[in-house]
C-alpha positions in Angstrom: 22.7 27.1 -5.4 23.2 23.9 -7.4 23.2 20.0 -5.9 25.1 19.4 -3.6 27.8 16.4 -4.1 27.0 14.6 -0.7 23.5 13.4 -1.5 21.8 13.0 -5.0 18.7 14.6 -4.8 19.4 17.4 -2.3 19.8 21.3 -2.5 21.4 23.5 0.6 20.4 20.3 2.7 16.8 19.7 1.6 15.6 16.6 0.3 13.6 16.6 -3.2 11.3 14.0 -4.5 10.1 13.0 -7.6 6.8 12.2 -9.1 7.7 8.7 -9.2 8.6 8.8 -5.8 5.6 10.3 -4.1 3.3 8.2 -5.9 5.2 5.2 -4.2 5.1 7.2 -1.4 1.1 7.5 -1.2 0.8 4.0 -2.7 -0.5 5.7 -6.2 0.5 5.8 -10.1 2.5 8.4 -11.0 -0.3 10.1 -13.1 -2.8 10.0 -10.2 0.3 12.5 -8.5 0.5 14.5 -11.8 -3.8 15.1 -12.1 -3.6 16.0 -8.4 -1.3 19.1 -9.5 -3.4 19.8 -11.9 -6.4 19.9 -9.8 -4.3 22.0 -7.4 -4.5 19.0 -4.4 -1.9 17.5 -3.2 1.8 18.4 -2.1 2.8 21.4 -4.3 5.9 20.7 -6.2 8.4 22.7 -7.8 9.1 23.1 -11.8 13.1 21.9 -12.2 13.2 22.4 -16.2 11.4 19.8 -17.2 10.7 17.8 -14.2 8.3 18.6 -10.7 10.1 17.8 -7.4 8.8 17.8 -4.1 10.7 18.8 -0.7 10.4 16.8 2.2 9.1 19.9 4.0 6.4 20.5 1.7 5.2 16.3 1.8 5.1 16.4 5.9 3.0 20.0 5.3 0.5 17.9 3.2 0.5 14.8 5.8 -0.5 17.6 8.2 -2.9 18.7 6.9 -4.8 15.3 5.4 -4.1 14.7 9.7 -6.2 17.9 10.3 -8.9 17.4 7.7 -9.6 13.6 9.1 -9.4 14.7 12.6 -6.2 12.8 13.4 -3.8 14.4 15.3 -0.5 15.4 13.5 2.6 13.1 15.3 
């Protein structure tokens, strides 16, 4: 199960993200994404040797639910 050679940053056809990138993402600093895991809120990543990577799955998981907890309905 290793990268595949299509798409940088992908593993059997899911997208992963890193710290950098979902704090672009949610308009944040990279250690406001890294206290959140800490804290246990958030999207929870997964521990690649050194590095935590988000899927795509997992960040549309955490949408949903911010959707649910402001009573917005999910798109």
């Amino acid at each position: 199960m290793g990268l595949t050679s299509a798409s940088p940053g992908t593993v059997s056809g899911s997208r992963f993200f890193t710290v950098e990138e979902i704090a672009r993402r949610y308009r944040t600093s990279a250690n406001t994404v890294r206290y959140w895991r800490q804290i246990g809120y958030g999207p929870k990543g997964v521990k690649v040797g050194r590095r935590v990577l988000y899927t795509e799955a997992e960040l549309e998981r955490f949408e949903g639910s911010l959707a649910v907890a402001t009573g917005e309905e999910a798109e």
